[in-house]
C-alpha positions as CSV (number, residue, x, y, z in Angstrom):
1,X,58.6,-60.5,-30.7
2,X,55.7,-57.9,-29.7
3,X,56.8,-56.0,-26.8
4,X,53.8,-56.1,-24.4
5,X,53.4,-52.2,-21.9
6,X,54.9,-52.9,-18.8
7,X,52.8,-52.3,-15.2
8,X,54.4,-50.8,-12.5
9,X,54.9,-53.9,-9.8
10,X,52.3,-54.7,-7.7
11,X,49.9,-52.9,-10.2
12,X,47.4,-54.7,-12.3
13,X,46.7,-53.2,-15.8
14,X,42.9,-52.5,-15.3
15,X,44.5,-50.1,-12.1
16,X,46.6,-48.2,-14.5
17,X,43.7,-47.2,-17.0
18,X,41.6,-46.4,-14.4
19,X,44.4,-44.2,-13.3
20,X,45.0,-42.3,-16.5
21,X,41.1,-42.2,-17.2
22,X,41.2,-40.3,-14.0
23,X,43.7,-37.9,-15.3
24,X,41.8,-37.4,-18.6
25,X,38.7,-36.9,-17.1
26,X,40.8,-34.2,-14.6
27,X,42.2,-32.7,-17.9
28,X,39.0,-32.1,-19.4
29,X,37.2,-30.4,-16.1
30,X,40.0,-28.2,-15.8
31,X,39.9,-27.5,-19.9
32,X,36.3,-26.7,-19.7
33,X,36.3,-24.6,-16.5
34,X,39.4,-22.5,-17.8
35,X,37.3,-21.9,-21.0
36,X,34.7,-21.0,-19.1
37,X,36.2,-18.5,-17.3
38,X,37.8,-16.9,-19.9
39,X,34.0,-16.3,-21.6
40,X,33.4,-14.5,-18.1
41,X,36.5,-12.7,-18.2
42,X,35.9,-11.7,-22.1
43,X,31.9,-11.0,-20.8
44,X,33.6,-8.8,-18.1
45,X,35.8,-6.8,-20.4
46,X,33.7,-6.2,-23.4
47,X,30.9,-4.7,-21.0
48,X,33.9,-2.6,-18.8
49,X,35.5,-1.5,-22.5
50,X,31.9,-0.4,-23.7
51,X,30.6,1.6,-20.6
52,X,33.8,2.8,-20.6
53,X,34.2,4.5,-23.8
54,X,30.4,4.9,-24.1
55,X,30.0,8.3,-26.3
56,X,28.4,10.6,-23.5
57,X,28.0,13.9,-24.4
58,X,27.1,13.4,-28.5
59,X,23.8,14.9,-29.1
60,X,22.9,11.6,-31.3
61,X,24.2,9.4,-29.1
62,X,22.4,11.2,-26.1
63,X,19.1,11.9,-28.2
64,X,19.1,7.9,-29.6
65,X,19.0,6.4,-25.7
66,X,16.1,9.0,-24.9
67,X,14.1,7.4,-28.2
68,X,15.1,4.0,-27.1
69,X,13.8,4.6,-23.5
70,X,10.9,6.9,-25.0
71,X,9.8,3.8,-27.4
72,X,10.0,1.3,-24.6
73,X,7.8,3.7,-22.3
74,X,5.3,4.0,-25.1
75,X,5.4,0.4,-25.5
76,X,4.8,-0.9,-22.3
77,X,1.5,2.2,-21.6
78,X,-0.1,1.1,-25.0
79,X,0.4,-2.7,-25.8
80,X,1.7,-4.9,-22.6
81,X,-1.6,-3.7,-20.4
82,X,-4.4,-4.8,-23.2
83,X,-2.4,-6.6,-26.3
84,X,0.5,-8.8,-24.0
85,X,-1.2,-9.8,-21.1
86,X,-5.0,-11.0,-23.2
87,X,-2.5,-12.7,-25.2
88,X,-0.7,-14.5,-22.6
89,X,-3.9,-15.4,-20.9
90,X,-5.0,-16.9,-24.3
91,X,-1.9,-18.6,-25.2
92,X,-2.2,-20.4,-21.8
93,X,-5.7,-21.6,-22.3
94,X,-4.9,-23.0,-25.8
95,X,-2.0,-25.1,-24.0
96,X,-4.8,-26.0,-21.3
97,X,-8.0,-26.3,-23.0
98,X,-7.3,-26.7,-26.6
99,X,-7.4,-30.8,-26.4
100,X,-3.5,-31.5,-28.5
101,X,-5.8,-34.0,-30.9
102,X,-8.0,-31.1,-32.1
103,X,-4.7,-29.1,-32.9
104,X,-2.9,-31.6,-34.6
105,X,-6.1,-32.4,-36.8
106,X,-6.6,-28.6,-38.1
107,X,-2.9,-27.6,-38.0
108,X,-0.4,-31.0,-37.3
109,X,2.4,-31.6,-39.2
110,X,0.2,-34.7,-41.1
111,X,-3.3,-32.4,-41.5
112,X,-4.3,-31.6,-45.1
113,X,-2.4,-28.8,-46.3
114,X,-5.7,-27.2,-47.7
115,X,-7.2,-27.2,-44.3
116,X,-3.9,-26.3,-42.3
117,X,-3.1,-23.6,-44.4
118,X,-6.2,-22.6,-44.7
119,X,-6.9,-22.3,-41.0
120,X,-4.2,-20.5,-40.3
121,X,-4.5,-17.8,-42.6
122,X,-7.6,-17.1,-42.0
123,X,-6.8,-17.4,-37.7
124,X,-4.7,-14.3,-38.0
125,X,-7.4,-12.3,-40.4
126,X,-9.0,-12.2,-37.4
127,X,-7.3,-11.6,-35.3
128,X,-5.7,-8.3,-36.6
129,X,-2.5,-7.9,-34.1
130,X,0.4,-6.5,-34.7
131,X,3.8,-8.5,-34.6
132,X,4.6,-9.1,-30.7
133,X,1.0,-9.6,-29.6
134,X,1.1,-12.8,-32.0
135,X,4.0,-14.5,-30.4
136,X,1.8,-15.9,-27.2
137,X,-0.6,-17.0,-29.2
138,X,1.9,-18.8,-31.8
139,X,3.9,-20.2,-29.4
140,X,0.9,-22.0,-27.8
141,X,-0.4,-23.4,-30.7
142,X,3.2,-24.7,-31.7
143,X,3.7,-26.4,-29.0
144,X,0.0,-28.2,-28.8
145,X,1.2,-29.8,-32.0
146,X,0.8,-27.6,-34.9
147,X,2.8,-28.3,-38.2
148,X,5.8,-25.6,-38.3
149,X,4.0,-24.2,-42.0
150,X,0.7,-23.8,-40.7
151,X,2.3,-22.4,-37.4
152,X,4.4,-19.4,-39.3
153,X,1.4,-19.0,-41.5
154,X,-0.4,-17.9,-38.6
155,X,2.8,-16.2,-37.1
156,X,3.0,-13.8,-40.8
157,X,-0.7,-13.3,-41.4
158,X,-2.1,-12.1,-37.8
159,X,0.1,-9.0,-38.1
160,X,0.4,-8.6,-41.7
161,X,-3.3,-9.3,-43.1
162,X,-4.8,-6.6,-41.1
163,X,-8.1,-5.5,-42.9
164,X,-8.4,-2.0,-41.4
165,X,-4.4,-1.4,-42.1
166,X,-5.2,-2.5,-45.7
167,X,-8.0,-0.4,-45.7
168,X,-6.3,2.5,-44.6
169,X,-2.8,1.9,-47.2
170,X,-5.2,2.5,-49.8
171,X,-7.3,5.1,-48.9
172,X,-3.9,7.0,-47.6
173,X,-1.5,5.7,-50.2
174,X,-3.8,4.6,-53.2
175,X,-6.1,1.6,-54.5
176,X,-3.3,-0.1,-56.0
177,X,-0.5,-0.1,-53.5
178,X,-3.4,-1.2,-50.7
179,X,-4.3,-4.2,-53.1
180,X,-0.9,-5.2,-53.8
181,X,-0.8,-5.4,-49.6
182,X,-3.2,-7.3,-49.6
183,X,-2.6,-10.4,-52.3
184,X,1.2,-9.8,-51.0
185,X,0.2,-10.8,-47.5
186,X,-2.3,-13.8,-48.1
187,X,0.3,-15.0,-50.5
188,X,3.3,-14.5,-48.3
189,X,1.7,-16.6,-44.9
190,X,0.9,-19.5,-48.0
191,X,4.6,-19.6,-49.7
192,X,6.3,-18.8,-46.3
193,X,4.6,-21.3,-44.8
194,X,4.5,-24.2,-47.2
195,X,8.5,-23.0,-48.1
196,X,9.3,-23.7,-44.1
197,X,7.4,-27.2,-44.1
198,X,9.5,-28.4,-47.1
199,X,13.1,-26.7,-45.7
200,X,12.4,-28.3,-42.8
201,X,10.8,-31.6,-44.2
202,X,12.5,-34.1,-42.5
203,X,11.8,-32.8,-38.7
204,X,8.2,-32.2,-39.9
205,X,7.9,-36.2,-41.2
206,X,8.9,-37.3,-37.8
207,X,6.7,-35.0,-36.2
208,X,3.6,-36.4,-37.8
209,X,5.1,-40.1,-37.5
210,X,5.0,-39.3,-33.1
211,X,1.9,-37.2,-33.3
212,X,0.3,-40.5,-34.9
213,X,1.3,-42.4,-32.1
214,X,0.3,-40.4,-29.3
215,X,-3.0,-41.7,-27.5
216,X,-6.2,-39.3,-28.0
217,X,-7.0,-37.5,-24.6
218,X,-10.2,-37.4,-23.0
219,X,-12.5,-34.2,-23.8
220,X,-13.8,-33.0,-20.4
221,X,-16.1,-30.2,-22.0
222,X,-18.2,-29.9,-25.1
223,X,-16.2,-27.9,-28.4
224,X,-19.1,-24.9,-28.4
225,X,-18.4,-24.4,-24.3
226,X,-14.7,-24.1,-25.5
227,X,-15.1,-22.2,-28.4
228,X,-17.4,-19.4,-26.1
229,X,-14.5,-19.0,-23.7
230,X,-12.2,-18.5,-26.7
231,X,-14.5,-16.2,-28.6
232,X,-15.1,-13.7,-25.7
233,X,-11.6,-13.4,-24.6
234,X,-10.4,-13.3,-28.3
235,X,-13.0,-10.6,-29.1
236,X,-11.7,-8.5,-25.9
237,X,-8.2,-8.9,-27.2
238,X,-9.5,-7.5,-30.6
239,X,-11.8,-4.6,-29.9
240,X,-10.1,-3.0,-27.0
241,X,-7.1,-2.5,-29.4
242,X,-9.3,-1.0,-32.2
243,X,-7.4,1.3,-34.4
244,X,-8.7,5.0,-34.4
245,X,-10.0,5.6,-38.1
246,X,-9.0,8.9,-40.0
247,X,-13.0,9.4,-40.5
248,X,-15.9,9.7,-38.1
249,X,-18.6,8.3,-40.2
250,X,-17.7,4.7,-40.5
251,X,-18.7,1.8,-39.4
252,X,-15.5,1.4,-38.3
253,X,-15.5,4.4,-36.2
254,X,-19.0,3.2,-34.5
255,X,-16.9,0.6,-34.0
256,X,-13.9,2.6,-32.3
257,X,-16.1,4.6,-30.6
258,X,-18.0,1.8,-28.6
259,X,-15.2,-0.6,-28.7
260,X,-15.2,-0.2,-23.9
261,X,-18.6,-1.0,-24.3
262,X,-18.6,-4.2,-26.9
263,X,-15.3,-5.5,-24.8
264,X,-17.4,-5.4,-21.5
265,X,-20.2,-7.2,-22.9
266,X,-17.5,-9.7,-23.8
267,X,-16.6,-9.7,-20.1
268,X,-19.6,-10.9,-19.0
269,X,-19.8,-13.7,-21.7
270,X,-16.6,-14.4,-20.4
271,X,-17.2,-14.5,-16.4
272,X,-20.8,-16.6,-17.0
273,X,-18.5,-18.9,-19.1
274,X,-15.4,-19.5,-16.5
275,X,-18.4,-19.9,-13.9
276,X,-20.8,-22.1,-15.6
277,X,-18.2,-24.0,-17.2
278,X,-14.5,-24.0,-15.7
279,X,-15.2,-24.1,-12.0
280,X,-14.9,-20.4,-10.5
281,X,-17.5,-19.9,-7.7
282,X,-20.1,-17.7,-8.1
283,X,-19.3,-15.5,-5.3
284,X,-15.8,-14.9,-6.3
285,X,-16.8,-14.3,-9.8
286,X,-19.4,-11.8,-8.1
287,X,-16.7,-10.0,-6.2
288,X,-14.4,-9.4,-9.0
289,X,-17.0,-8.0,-10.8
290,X,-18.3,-6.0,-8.1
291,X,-14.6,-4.6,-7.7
292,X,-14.5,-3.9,-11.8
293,X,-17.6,-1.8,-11.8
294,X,-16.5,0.0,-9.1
295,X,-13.2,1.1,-10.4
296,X,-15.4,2.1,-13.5
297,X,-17.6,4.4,-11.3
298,X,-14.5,6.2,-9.5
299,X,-12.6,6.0,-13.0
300,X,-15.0,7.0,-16.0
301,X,-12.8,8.4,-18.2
302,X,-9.5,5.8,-18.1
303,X,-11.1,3.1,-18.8
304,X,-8.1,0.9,-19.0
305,X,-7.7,1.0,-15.4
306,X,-10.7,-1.2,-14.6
307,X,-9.4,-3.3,-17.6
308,X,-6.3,-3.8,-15.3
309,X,-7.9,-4.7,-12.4
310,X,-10.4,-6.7,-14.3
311,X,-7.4,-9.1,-15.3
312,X,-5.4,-8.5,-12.6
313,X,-8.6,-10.2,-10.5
314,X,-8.6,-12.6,-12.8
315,X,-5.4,-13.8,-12.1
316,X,-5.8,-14.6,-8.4
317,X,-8.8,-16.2,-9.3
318,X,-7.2,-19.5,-11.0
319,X,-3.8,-19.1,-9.4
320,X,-5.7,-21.1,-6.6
321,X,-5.1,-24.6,-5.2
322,X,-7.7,-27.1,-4.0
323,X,-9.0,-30.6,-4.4
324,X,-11.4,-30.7,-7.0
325,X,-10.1,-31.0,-10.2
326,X,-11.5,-27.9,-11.8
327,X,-9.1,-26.2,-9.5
328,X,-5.9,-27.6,-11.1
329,X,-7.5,-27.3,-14.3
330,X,-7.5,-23.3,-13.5
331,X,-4.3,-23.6,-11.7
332,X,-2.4,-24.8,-14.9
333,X,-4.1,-22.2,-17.0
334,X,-2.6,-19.9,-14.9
335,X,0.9,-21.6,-14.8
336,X,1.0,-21.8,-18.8
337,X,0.4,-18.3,-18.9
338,X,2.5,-17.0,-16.5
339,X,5.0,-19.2,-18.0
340,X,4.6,-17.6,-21.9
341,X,4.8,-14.2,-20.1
342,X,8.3,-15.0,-18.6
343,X,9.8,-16.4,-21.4
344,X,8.2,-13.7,-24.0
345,X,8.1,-10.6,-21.9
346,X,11.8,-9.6,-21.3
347,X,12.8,-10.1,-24.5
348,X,10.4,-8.0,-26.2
349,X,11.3,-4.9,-24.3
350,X,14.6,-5.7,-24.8
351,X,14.3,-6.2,-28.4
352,X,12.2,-2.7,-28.6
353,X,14.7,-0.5,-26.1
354,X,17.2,-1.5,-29.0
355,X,14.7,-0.7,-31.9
356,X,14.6,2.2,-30.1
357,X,17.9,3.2,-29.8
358,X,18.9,2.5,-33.5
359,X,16.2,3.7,-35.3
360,X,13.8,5.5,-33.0
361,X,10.0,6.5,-33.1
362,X,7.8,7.5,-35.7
363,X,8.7,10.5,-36.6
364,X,11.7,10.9,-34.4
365,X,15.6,9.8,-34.8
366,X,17.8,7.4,-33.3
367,X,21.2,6.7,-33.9
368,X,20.8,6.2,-37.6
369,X,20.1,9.1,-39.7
370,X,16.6,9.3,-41.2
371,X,18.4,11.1,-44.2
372,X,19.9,8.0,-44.7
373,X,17.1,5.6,-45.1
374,X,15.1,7.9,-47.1
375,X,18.3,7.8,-49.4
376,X,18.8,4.1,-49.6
377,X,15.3,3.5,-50.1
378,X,15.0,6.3,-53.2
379,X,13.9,4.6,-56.6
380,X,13.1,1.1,-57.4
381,X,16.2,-0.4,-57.7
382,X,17.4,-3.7,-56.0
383,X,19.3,-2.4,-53.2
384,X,16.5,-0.1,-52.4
385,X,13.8,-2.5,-52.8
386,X,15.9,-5.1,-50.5
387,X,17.3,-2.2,-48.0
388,X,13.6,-1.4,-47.5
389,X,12.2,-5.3,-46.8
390,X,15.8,-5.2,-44.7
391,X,15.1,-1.8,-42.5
392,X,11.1,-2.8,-42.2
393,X,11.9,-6.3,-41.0
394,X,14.5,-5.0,-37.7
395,X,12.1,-1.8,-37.4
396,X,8.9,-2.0,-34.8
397,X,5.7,-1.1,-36.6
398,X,2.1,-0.8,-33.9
399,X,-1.0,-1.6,-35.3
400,X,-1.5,1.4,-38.5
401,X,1.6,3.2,-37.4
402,X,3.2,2.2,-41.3
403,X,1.2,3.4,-43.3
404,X,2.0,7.8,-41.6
405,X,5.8,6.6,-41.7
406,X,5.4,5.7,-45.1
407,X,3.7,8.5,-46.6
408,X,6.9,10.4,-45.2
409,X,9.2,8.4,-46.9
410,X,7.6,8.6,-50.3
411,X,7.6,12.1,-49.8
412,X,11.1,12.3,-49.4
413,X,11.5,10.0,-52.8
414,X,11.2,6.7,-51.7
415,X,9.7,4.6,-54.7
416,X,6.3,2.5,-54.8
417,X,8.5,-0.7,-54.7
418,X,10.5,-0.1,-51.8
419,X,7.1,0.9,-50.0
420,X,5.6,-2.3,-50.8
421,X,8.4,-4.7,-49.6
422,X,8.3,-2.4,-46.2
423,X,5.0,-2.9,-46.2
424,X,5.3,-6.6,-46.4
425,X,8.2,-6.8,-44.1
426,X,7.6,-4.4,-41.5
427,X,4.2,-5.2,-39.6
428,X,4.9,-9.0,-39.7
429,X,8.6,-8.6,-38.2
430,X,10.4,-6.8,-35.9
431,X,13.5,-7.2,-34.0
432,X,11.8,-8.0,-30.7
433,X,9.8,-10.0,-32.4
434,X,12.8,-12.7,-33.5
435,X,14.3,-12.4,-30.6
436,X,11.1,-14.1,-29.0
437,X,10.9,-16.6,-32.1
438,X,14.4,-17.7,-32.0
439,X,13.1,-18.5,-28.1
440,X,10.3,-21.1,-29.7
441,X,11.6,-22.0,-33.1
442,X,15.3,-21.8,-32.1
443,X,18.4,-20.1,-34.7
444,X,18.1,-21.3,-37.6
445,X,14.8,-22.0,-38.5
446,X,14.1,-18.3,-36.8
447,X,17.3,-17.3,-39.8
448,X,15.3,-18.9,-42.5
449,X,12.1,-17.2,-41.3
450,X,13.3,-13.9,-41.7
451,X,15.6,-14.5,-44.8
452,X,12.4,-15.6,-46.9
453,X,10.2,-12.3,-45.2
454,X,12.8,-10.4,-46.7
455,X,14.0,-11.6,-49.7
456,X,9.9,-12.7,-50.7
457,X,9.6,-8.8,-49.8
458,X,12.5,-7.4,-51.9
459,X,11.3,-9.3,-55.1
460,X,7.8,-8.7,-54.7
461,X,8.3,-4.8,-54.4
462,X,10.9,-5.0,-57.0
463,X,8.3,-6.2,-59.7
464,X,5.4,-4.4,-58.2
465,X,8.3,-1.1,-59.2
466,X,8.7,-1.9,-62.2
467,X,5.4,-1.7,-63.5
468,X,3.8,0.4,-61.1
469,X,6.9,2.5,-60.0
């Protein structure tokens, strides 16, 4: 015979699982919250044990947080005023203004891959930004709905297919290594991109199978009004971050040296647009201009300061509440951006203050010897040629700033291989860079990113070594 449990007297059995449920449910609280303090504790002590026995005194040491700090000074006076903040003013009107349909048909997970692909390469030709002033822009296009190819082929090719970088590679460092750049670039956002969409096939599928359901929203302005508003603050974003040329008798250096002038023409496109258009009163619109000019007047000759307050202005202008619905329209836009700059901001200067430390600026050193990387990049071997795509993917490149750092390298024996695969690497990646990816794309697809960068990197300079080398 089956002995049945016995229940206390006077206790019914539903009373006694509910009773050891209880206790379970009391084990597992206590489980998790010692665990958890055992992460602060281990927090606590790694930090204590660090500042503790933090090498003070050693000249690298010492010299590598000065670079770091230096780095992250130079950052924030030359790219968070005009590249970071026009980007996250962008990225916040394509979440806002970009209608999700439009997105999804050009870029979607289920678009033509001709088209997508195509769109996207060509998006970042133009716009000719280095790696961290990207991330606004491909973080609001990936989450409108664009396909995760199309979205890294964007994310590769606005940094890396840079026509006045290419330009200058082979006028600095010869024809052939510039035009290896550039068919390794166009080709790298194409393979990248399509090798992402098929790693990551299944997600993508049921991405296009939702976006297929979702209802098509009402357009509340015509594409070309749009497509102004985009152009002019696209344009700004562009030409008043216009690379210096080595030459002064260029179109490019006409270019450079009217680029104030071109970006406030732009301006005032931009201003007639947000007023004719978007639902900012004349008068204020007036005022902020009125202010601009006159910082101009009392500051001719630093012309980023009325640039400043020229955004800054336009920031209390659609942070504004009201009751027409223009004004939430403008009051998201400034939300979304806002949003992108708290999310993206902290993490790039964190990302560079480390660059910084480790590896320092251009021409300077941080904690790792440059004698070191110039000898583990010598030759055209495999470990040189992967050490290379390696170093140039974690290392920060601005806008032009490879191509002097590489012309010291291959001075100091670096081979032609190894300076193609930085080349490929280093202005499309950077440590500050993932850590803001990982933030959109999450760990392991951001892991997958960078492994194919790299190893698409080490193989391409590899065979351009061998037969060019």
């Amino acid at each position: 015979m089956k002995l049945l449990p016995q229940t206390p007297v006077g206790q019914t059995p539903e009373a006694g699982a509910g009773r050891f449920s209880r206790i379970q449910a009391g084990l597992r609280h206590g489980l998790a919250r010692w665990r958890e303090d055992w992460k602060v504790l281990a927090a606590i002590t790694s930090v204590f044990v660090l500042i503790y026995y933090l090498p003070l005194g050693n000249r690298r040491f010492d010299n590598a947080v000065i670079e770091g700090l230096y780095l992250a000074q130079w950052y924030a006076q030359e790219h968070v005023l005009l590249c970071l903040i026009p980007a996250f003013f962008i990225a916040g009107g394509i979440s806002v203004f970009v209608s999700q349909a439009s997105v999804m048909r050009y870029l979607g997970a289920g678009a033509p891959k001709v088209l997508a692909y195509g769109v996207a390469s060509v998006s970042g030709t133009i716009l000719a930004v280095c790696s961290c002033t990207v991330l606004p822009l491909f973080a609001g296009i990936y989450r409108m709905g664009a396909g995760l190819g199309p979205a890294v082929a964007f994310l590769y090719s606005g940094p890396a297919i840079n026509v006045l970088a290419i330009i200058l590679t082979a006028s600095v460092l010869g024809p052939e290594l510039g035009l290896a750049r550039a068919i390794g670039a166009i080709g790298f956002s194409l393979v990248i991109g399509l090798l992402m969409h098929v790693i990551f096939i299944k997600e993508e599928r049921e991405k296009s199978r939702l976006q297929a359901t979702l209802p098509t929203p009402e357009v509340t302005r015509p594409l070309w009004q749009n497509g102004i508003y985009f152009a002019a603050m696209v344009g700004m974003l562009v030409f008043v971050n216009w690379g210096k040329p080595q030459t002064d008798s260029t179109l490019w250096a006409l270019i450079y040296q009217s680029r104030w002038l071109i970006t406030a023409g732009l301006a005032v496109v931009f201003g007639l647009s947000l007023v004719r258009w978007f639902g900012i009163p004349w008068g204020e619109m007036a005022g902020l201009a009125a202010v601009t000019g006159l910082t101009v007047l009392l500051t001719p000759h630093r012309p980023t300061i009325p640039f400043v307050v020229g955004v800054a202005g336009l920031a209390v202008l659609i942070n504004r509440s009201g009751d027409r619905p223009a004004d939430d329209e403008l009051a998201e836009w400034w939300r979304q951006s806002w949003g992108f700059a708290k999310q993206i901001l902290p993490l790039l200067l964190a990302g560079v203050l480390i660059s910084g430390f480790l590896l320092g600026r251009p021409g300077h050193e941080g904690l790792i010897p440059s004698t070191w990387v110039a000898w583990a990049v010598g030759g055209n071997s495999l470990w040189a040629n992967f050490v290379a795509s390696f170093l140039g993917a974690f290392m920060y490149f601005a806008t032009l700033t490879e191509v002097p750092i590489l012309q010291g390298l291959l001075g100091s024996g670096m081979g032609k291989g190894p300076a193609l695969a930085l080349l490929l690497a280093g202005p499309a990646l950077s440590l500050p860079n993932m850590l803001v990816i990982r933030s959109i794309l999450g760990a392991q697809k951001t892991v997958v990113f960078v492994t194919l960068v790299i190893m698409m990197a080490t193989i391409s300079g590899l065979i351009y070594g061998t037969f060019f080398g």
